[in-house]
C-alpha positions, -999 to 999 in steps of 0.1 A, spaced: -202 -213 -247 -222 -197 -219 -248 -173 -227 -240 -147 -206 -203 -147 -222 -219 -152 -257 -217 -124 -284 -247 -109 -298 -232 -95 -330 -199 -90 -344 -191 -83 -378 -159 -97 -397 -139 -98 -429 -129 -124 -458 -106 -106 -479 -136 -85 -499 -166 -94 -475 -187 -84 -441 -202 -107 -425 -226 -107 -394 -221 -135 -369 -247 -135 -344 -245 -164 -315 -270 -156 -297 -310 -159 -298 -297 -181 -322 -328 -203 -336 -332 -237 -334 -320 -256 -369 -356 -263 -389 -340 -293 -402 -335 -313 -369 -348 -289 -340 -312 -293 -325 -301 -257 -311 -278 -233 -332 -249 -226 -324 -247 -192 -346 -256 -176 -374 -237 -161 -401 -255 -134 -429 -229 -127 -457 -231 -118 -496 -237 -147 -521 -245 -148 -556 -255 -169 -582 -256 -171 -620 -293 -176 -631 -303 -197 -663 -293 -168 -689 -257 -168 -671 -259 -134 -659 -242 -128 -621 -269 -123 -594 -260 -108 -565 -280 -111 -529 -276 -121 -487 -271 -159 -475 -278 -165 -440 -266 -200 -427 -272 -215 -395 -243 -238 -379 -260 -270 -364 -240 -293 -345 -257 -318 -360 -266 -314 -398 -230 -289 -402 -207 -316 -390 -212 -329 -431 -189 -297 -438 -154 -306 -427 -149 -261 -421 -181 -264 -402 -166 -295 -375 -138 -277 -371 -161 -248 -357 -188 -272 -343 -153 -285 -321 -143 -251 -311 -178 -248 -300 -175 -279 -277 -141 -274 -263 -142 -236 -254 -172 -230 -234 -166 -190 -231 -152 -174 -259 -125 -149 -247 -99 -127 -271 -79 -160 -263 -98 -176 -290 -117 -147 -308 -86 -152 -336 -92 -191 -342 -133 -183 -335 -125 -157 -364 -105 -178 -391 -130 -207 -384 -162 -187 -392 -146 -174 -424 -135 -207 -436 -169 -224 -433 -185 -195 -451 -162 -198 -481 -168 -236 -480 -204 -225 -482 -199 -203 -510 -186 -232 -531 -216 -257 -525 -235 -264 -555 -274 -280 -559 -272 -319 -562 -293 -310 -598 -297 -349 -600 -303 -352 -562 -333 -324 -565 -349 -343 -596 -352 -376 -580 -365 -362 -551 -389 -338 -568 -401 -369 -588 -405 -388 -552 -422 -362 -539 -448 -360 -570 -456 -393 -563 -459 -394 -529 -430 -415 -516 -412 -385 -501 
């Protein structure tokens, strides 16, 4: 995707949801440095430890490299790397792609064993 044919800002719908795609000044991932390829701010929530619903904003930055885990985020990383320009030819795949890695997102959980071991490491020194 060029940047003079990129879109600053669009908004979009899941079935109750907005969300804000922006794909461009997109920053670079802080994970690997690699350049985003866009950005997507939409509602999340969360129950905290007395099980009560908390409600809040998620922003998420699609990486070509560390979002090619997600299988919804390849599909969009591809689209990314085969369509150059994005044109209302593929604004309706671009659309149902976006949406699709953000509900994958929603249902991602913490690693709680993951975090432990590598708080632990980290106390220690080795990580």
């Amino acid at each position: 995707m060029t940047d003079v044919n990129r879109i600053a800002t669009a908004h979009a719908f899941t079935s109750s949801d907005e969300l804000f795609i922006k794909t461009s000044d997109v920053s670079d991932c802080l994970a690997c440095g690699t350049p985003g390829l866009l950005l997507v701010r939409y509602r999340n929530s969360w129950k905290n430890q007395s099980g009560d619903e908390v409600p809040g904003i998620r922003e998420t930055l699609l990486c070509p490299q560390c979002s090619r885990r997600n299988s919804a985020a390849a599909e969009l990383i591809a689209l990314f790397a085969v369509d150059e320009k994005m044109s209302v030819d593929n604004l309706d795949a671009f659309g149902g792609l976006v949406v699709a890695w953000v509900e994958s997102l929603r249902q991602e959980r913490v690693d709680e064993k993951l975090l432990t071991t590598e708080h632990d490491q980290w106390l220690r020194g080795a990580l």
